[in-house]
N, C-alpha and C positions, 0 to 999 in steps of 0.2 A: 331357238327359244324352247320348242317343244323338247329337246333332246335335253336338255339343260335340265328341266322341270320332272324329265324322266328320271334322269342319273339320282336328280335331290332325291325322287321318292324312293329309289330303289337304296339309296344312302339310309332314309330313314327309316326301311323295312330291315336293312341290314342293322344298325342300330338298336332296332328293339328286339331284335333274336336273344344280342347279348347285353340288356339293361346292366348286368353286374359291373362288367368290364365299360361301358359309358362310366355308370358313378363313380368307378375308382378313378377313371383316365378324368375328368371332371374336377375330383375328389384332390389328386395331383395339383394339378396344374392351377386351382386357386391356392391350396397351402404353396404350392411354390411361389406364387406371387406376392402372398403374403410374408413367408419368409426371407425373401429378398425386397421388400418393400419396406421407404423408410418412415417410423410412425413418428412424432414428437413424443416426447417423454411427460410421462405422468406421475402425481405422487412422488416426485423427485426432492432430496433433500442432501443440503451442503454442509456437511461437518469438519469442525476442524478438533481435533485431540490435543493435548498439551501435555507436553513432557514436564515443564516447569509451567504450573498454573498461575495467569494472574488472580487477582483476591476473587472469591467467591459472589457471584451476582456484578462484577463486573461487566459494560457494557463492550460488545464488540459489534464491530460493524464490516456488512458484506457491502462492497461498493463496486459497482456494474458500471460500461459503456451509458451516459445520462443518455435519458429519454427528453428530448424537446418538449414533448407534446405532455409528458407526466416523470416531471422532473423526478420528485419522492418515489416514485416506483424504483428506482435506481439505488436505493441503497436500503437493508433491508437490514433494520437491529436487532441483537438477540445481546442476553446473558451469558455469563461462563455457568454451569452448572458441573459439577462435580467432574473437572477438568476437560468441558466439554464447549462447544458451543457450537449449534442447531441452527438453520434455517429452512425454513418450505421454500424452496426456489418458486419465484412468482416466474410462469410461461413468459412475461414481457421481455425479461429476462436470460432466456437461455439461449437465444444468440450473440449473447452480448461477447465481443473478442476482449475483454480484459475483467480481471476480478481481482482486487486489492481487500485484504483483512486486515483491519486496523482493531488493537487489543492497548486498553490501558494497561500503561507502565514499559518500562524498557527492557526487561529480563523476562520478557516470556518466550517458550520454544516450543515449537508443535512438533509433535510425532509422527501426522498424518495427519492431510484432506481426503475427506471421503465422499462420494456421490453414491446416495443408497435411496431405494424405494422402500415408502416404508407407510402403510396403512392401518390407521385405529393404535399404535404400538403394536399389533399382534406381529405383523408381517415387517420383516424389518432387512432388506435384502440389499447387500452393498455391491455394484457395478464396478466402478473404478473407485482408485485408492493413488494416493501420489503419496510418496515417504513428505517427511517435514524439510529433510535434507535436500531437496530439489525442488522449496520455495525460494524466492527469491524473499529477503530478508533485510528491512532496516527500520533505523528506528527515528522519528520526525517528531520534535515538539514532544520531548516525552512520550509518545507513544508506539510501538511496536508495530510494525505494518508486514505482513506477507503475500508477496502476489503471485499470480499462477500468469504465465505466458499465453499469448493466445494458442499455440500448436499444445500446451496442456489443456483450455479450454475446451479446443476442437475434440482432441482424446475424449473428455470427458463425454460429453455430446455424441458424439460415434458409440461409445459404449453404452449411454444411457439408451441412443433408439435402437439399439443392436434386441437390447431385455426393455422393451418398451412392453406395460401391462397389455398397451394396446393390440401388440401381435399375439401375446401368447390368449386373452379373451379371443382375439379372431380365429384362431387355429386350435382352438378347444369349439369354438361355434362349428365352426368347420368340419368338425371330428366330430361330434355332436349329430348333426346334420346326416354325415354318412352313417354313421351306427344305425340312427331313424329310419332312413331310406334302406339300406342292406337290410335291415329286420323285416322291412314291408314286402323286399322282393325274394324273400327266403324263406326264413323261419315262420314269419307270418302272412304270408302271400295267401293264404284263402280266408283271411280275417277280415271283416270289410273294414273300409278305411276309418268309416266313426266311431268302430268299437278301438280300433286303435290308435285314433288321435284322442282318443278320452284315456286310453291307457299310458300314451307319452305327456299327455297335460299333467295326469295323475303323478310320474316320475320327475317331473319339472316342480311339482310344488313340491313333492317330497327333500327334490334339491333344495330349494328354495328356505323350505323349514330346516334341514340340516344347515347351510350356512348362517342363518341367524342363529343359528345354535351356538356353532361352533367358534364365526371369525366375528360376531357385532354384539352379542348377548356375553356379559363379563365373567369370567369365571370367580368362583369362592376361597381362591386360596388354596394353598397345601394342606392337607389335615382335616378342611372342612368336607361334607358331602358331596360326592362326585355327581352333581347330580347331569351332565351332560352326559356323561359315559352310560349314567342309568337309563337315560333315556332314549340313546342309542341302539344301548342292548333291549330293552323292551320294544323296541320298533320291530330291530332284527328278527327279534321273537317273534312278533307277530307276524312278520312276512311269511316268517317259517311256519305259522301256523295256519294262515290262509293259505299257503300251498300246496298243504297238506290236505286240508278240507274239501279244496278244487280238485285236486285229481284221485282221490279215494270219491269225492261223489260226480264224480264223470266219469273213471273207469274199473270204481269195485262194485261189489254183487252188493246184494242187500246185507248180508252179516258186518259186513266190513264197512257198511253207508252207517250202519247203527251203531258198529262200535266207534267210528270215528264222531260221530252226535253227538254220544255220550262222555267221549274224552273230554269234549269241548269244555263241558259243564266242570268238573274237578280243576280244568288248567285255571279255569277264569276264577275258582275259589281260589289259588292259591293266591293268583292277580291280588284277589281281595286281601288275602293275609299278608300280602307286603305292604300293600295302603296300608294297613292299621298298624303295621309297626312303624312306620313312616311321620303316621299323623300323631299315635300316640308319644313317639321317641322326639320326634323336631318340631311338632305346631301346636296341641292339645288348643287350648281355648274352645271348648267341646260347648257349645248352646247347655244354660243353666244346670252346668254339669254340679256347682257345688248346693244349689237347691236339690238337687235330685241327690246326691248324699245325703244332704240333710235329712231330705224326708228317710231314708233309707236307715240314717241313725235314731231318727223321731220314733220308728216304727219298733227299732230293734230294744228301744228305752219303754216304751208306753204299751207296745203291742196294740190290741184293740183290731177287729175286723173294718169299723169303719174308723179310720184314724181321727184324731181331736182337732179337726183342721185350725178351729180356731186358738188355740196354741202350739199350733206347730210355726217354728222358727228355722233361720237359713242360720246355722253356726260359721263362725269362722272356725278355717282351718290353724291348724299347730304343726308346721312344718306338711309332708305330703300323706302322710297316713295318720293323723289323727284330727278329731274339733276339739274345740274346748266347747263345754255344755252350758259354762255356764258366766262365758265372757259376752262379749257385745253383738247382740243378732238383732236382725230382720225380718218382718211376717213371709215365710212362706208360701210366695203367690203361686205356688203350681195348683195345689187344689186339683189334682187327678185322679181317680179311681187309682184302688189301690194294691190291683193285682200281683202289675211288676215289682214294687216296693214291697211285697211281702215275697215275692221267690228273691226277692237281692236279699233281702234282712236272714233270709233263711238260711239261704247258703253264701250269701259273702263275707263271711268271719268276720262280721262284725263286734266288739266284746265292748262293752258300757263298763268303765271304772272309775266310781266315785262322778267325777266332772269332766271325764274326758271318753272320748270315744277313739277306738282306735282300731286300724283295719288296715289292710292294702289294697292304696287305689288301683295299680296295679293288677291284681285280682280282678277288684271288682270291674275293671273296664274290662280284661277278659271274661269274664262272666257274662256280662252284660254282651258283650261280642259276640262269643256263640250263643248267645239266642238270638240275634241277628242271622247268622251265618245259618242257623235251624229255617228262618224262615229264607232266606235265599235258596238253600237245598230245598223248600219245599217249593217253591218257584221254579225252579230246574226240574224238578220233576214233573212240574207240572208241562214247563216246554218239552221234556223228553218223551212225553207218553203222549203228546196232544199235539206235536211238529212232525212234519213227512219226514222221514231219512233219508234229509238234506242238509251233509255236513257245516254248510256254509247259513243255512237259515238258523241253526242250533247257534252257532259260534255268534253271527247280530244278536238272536233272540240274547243272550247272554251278557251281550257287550252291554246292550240297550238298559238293562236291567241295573246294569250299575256305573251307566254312564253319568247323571247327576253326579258331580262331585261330594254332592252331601250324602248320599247314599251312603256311602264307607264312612264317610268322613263322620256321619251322625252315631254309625252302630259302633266308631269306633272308640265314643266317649260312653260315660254313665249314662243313659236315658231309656225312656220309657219307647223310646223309639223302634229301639230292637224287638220286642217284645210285641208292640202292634201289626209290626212287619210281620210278623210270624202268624199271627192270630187273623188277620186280612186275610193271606194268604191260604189259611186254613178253609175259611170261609171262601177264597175262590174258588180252590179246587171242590168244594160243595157245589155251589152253584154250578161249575162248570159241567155235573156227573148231573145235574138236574136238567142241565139243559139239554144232555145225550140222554135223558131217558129212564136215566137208572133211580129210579123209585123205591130205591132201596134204605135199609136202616141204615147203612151205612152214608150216602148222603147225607140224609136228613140230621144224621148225631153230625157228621162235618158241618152244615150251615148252622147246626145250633150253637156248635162247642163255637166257631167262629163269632156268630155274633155275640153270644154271651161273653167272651175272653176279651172280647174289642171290646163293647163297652164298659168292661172293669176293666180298661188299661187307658183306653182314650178318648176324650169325647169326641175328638173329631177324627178318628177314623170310624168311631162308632154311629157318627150320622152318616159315612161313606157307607157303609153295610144295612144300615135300619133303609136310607134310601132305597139302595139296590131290592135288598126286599120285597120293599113296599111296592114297587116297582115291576119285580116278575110276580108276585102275586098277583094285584093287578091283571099285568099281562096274561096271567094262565087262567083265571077267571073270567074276567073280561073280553078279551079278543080271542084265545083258544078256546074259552067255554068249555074248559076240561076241570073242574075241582077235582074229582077223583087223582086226577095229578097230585095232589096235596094232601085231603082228606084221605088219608088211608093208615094204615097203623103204625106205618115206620113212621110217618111224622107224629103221630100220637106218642112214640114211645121215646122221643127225641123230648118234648113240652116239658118234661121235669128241669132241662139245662136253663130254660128260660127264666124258671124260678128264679134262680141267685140273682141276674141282677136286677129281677124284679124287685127282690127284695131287700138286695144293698141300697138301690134309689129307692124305696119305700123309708127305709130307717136313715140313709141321709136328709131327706126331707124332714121328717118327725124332727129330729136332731137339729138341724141348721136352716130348714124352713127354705133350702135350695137345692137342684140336684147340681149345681156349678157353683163348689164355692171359691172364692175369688178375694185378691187382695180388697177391692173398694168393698162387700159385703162382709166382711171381715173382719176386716182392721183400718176403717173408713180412716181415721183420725192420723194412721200411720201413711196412708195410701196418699194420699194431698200433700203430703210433704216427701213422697217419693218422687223418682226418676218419673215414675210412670202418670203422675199429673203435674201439669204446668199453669201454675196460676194466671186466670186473664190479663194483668197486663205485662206477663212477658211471652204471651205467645206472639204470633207473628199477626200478619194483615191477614189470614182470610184466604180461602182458594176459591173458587166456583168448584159447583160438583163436575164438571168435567176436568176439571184441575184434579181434582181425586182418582178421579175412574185413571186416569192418565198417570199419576204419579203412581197410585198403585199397581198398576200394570208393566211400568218399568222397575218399578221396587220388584216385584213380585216375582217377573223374569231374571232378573238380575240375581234373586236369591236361586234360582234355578242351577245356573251353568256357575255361577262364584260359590266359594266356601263363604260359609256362612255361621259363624260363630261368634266370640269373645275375642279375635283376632282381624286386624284388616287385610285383608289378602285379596284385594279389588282384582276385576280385569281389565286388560290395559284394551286401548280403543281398538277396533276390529283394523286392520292392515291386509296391503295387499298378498303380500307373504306369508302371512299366519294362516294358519287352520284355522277357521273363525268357530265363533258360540253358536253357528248354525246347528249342527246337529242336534245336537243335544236340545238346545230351544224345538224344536221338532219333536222331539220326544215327546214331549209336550202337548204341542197345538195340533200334531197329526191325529192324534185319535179322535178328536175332539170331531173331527171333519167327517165320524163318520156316518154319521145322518144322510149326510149326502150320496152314501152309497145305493147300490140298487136293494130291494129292499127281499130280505129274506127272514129266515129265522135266530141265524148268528148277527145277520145285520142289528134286527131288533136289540135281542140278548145286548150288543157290543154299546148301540146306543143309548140302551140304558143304563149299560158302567158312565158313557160321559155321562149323563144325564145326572147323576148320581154325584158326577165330579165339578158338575156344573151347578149344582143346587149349593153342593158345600162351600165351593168357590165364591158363592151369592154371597151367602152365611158368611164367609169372611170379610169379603170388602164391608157389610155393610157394620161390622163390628169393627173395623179399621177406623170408617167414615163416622162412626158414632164417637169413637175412642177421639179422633181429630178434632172435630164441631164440638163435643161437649166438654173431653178431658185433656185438651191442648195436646195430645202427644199423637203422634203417625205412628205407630205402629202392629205387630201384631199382622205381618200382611207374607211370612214368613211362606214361601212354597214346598218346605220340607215335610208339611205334614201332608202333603200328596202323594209323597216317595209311598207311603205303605200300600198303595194301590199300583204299584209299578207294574206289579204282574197284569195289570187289564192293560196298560197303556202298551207295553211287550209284545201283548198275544194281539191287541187292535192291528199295529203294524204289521206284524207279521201276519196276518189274516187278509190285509191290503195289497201286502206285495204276491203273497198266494195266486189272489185272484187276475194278477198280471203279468205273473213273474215264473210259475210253477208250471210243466206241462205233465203229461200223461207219458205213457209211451207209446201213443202213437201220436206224438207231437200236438196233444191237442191241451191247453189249459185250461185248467184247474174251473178258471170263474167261467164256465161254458157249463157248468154244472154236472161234469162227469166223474169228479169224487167228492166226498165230504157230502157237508148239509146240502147242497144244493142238489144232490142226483140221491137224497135218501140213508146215505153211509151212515159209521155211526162216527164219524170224526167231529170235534167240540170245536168251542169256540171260535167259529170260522177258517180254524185253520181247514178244518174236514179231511184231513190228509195222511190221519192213522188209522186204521180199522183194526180194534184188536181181537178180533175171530167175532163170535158169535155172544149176543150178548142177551140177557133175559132181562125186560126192564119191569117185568108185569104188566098185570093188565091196565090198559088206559082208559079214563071214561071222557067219551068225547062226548056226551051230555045226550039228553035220547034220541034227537034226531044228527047224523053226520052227514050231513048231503058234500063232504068237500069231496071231490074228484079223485081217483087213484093220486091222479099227475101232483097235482098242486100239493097232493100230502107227504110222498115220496117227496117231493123237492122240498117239503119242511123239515127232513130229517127222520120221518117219525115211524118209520120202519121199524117193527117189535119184532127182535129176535130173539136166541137164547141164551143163557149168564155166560158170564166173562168176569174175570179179574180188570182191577184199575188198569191195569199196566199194556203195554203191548204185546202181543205173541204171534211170534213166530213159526206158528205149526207149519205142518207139513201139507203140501194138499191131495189127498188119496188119488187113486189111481182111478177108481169107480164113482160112478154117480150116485152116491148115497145122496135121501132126499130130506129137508130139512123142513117145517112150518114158518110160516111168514104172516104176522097180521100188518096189511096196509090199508089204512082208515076202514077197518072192521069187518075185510073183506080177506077170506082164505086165501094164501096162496101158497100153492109148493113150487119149491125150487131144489137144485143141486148141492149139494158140498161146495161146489167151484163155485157160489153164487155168494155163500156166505163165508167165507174162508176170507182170511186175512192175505192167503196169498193167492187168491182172484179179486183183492182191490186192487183197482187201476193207479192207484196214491200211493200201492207199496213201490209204485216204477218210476215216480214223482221225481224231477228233474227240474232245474231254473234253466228259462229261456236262455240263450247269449246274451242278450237284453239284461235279461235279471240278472245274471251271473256279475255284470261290471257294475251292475247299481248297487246288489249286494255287497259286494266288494266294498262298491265308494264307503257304504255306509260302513261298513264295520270300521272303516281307517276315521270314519267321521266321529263314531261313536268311542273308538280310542282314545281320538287325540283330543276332543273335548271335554273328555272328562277329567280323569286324573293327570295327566299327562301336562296339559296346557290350564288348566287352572289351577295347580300345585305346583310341580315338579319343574315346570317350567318357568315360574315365578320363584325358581328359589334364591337367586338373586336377591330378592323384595324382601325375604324372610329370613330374622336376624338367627333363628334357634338351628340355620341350615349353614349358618357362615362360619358357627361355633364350631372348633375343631370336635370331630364326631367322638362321642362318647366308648 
């Protein structure tokens, strides 16, 4: 027995020498069992063809060996259809030794029985065939009968399990199986096992979503929108393009980490100019895109700095580029500031003649486009100068940004939407230069022109920015005890921007006795017999307020990850095979969580973008829930007016995965406080992970007494170096130890060149863990496929303007 127990182990030491040669010798011998193994047959189907058709929709009948026990199982009726006639062979049935086709009338002639497997109609594969000529043939009682022998039967049968689905699924499992394993014990043998069974789960759903593409999801016809091809090739792309990203920031220097960063940014505009040719060519129903004309023609007839709200009208259209002025309209409930409606009226050739107006919408939706696309580029820039040079954080930061489907989908119709986007954004990157430091005029004109621009374009991204404000104000008064941060001249010299729209809502007021004016304050009489009031007794019973909080909460998410427009383009129920609305809902609710962080000075800064997103958010249910209880209607609970803060929710995440995802090089991460805000650098909004040389923020006033510690002030970021441009730089670092000034919390210190030099930050060497590498990853395919991908493009099915032969 001992010798026996020897030989095994020394069998199974020889054995693992060569694991290759196991898996293949393994690999063998169950496909060979498989392949000589007999399956039953599935998705089997009996046709017979007719050389001389009986009458069309006549009845034929397949008649089987009777079952005792389920006598009807035994004969199984079909139609002739276009000299055809079909049955699904039932399993009860396929060992049945005789099979008789009985066809009304006397003069019918088959051409061929045939036995084919055939799934959805797509798949439609014929096994065996017997000619007509070697049925056996008579005719009983006026009807025509042909029968197959039982050694034809057997034939059949033999051929059918020979190409049974069932072997070729088991010997694709099989095949399958080995690629898995040969990849583990070769090419990726020093991967640990969970980075790559997350990497074969990741290739299994990707199968997963290619076959419902391809063989369960319908296609549109010849002529119409390819859109499954489209959709393939944008994956492709994208493979191609995280492939790129992974190994220029795993094995190039820093020039080639940066220029690959910055490709990311141009590819994903282009991304965006095919959505808008997309959206605007096959779906339009663009959210109150023909009010926002309207006003756009109101302004271009009347002019006036603060427009006549209370006769301004929604004209009908005259065909696609003109209104009539003076046919059958509607009060004009947008009631917005009216910055964007004067650069449209400006430049979208718009011409008033007589009673009609006339322009190209066309135009004007490109118009209105790129100023979207302006504030997108100013978002990219903002990730490019303020993300470590880490190609694959660049390419999410990006994805993330215009993952909501309404994103594009919004800037791609008329709205004031583009316009806010831009103007936000202008103001982040303000904020963002305040919260590194820089105390400069330049700042302070970026938060003024921001707020100012937002609130004459919208009111509610204008309470997102008045928030925020109020907010680090506060904060830098309050808990840093620094005015001098504020009070100094660059902010004085910025206070003229504030005037305007002090004084457009001064003079709206005076004028209309409101700074929101609104269909009910306006045109009460017109408003009650609109859509948007519903007289008491045809509203419904009644919710509780947690029926609200709850209904709005699924409304609210659902306009998130769905288009949302003048069109129904729902999404279909989450499946186990889909890419779900996960991602993109994450987009979302992650920033939100960041309170819960450990608590720093990006922390703060970030908590206060939610804070800001959470107060408006308040602001809007509570105007849903008033809109519901008093004026019968739900709505107004629309999540796209969040999109123009996307660049906080962008930088939140990416600041999150930073701190758990990012290392140094000496393998240490990022959130251990050895670059960025946390160890003193001058990197922003949490990322911390650009140092653009040396930068001069001025002097700070930490109020007359600073007792805060070297340590704890250096980990607030607040390190006073000397001037620097916005942007990143790439100097050189000298050979010598030239020495440089440093004020940390009011205390001299000298340091080296190498200390302050962009290339002796430890973040220019910034790398994602293993770890982060395949979350990153996950996410970018999450942030893909949720956005446009699977709430458009993949519902084009659903969408009639995509079935229409293409233009």
């Amino acid at each position: 027995m001992k010798v026996v127990k020897e030989r095994l182990a020394q069998c199974v030491t020889t054995l693992r020498r060569y694991p290759v040669a196991v898996l293949v010798a393994v690999t063998v011998i169950l496909a060979g069992y498989v392949g000589f193994a007999n399956f039953r047959p599935i998705n089997l189907y009996y046709s017979v063809t007719f050389t001389q058709t009986p009458a069309e929709n006549s009845n034929v009948v397949f008649a089987f060996d009777e079952n005792e026990d389920y006598a009807a199982s035994s004969r199984q009726t079909t139609k002739v259809i276009q000299s055809q006639a079909t049955i699904h062979l039932d399993p009860l049935n396929d060992d049945s030794r005789t099979l008789s086709i009985t066809v009304d009338g006397e003069n019918a002639q088959v051409g061929a029985f045939v036995a084919h497997i055939n799934v959805r109609t797509k798949i439609d594969h014929a096994v065996y065939s017997i000619p007509g000529a070697q049925l056996q043939r008579s005719v009983v009682d006026g009807k025509t009968v042909f029968s197959l022998t039982e050694a034809q039967l057997n034939d059949v049968m033999r051929a059918s399990t020979r190409q049974s689905e069932t072997r070729l699924y088991l010997l694709l499992l099989i095949g399958v199986c080995f690629v898995v394993v040969l990849g583990k014990l070769t090419l990726f043998r020093k991967l640990p096992k969970r980075y790559y069974a997350a990497g074969c789960l990741i290739l299994g759903m990707m199968y997963a979503f290619f076959y419902r593409l391809w063989f369960v999801k319908g296609g549109i016809g010849a002529g119409r929108y390819p859109y499954r091809r489209a959709i393939t090739i944008l994956i492709v792309l994208l493979l191609i393009v995280m492939v790129a990203n992974y190994l220029v920031g795993a094995k190039g220097g820093l020039l080639a980490r940066r220029i690959m960063s910055g490709l990311n940014y141009p590819i994903v505009i282009g991304y965006v100019i095919y959505q808008f040719r997309l959206f605007t060519q096959y779906l339009e129903g663009f959210p109150d895109e023909q009010a926002h004309v309207s006003y756009i023609v109101f302004l271009k007839q009347h002019g006036g700095v603060i427009p006549d709200f209370a006769h301004m009208r929604i004209y009908p259209y005259v065909g696609d580029n003109a209104m009539n002025l003076a046919g059958p309209t509607q009060f004009n409930y947008l009631g917005h500031p009216p910055l964007y409606y004067h650069i449209m009226s400006l430049f979208g050739g718009v011409r008033i003649s007589g009673d009609q107006a006339t322009f190209s919408l066309d135009w004007l939706r490109t118009l209105s486009f790129i100023i979207g696309v302006l504030g997108l580029l100013m978002i990219f820039y903002i990730g490019f100068t303020r993300i470590a040079p880490v190609p694959l954080l660049h390419l999410l930061f990006a994805l993330i940004v215009i993952a909501p489907v309404n994103m594009v989908y919004g800037l791609s119709g008329v709205s004031n939407d583009t316009l806010i986007l831009l103007t936000v954004s202008v103001y982040a990157l303000g904020i963002i230069r305040f919260f590194e430091r820089r105390y400069d005029w330049l700042t302070f004109l970026l938060i003024a022109v921001g707020v100012s621009a937002t609130v004459l374009t919208k009111l509610t991204g204008g309470m997102l920015v008045v928030v925020m404000s109020v907010l680090v104000v506060g904060y830098t008064l309050l808990v840093e005890k620094h005015p001098g941060n504020i009070l100094r001249p660059a902010f004085y010299a910025s206070t003229p921007v504030y005037l305007l729209p002090i004084a457009y809502f001064a003079g709206l007021y005076a004028k209309f006795h409101t700074i929101q004016p609104g269909y009910a304050n306006m045109a009460y009489a017109e408003y009650v017999n609109s859509a948007m009031y519903t007289p008491i007794d045809k509203r419904d019973s009644g919710m509780f307020v947690a029926d609200v909080v709850q209904t709005f909460i699924e409304r609210f998410l659902g306009t998130w990850y769905a288009v949302t427009g003048h069109v129904n383009l729902p999404r279909p129920d989450m499946k186990a095979y889909d890419i779900t609305t996960i991602g993109v809902i994450l987009v979302f609710l992650v920033p939100l969580t960041v309170f819960f962080f450990a608590k720093s000075r990006a922390q703060r800064y970030l908590s206060m973008g939610a804070a800001s997103v959470l107060v408006v958010l308040l602001y809007e249910f509570v105007g849903v829930a008033k809109s519901y209880y008093f004026n019968g209607r739900f709505g107004g609970y629309s999540s796209r007016y969040f999109l123009c803060a996307i660049v906080f929710f962008a930088l939140a995440i990416i600041w999150m995965l930073t701190r758990y995802f990012v290392k140094t090089a000496d393998d240490r991460l990022i959130g251990t406080g050895l670059a960025g805000e946390e160890s003193g650098g001058t990197g922003p909004v949490g990322t911390g992970l650009i140092d653009r040389g040396p930068v001069d923020r001025g002097p700070v006033d930490r109020g007359p007494v600073d007792k805060k510690p070297i340590d704890a002030d250096v980990a607030d970021g607040s390190a006073q170096t000397s001037p620097a441009s916005d942007a990143p730089v790439s100097g050189k670092s000298g050979t010598g130890a030239k020495s440089s000034d440093t004020t940390v919390s009011g205390k001299h210190v000298r340091q080296t060149s190498r200390q302050t030099s962009s290339e002796a930050s430890p973040a220019r060497y910034a790398s994602l863990t293993r770890l982060g590498t395949f979350v990153v990853l996950g996410l970018i395919v999450l942030m893909f496929m949720d956005g446009f991908i699977y709430s458009f493009l993949y519902q084009a099915d659903q969408i009639p303007q995509l079935m229409v032969v293409g233009q």
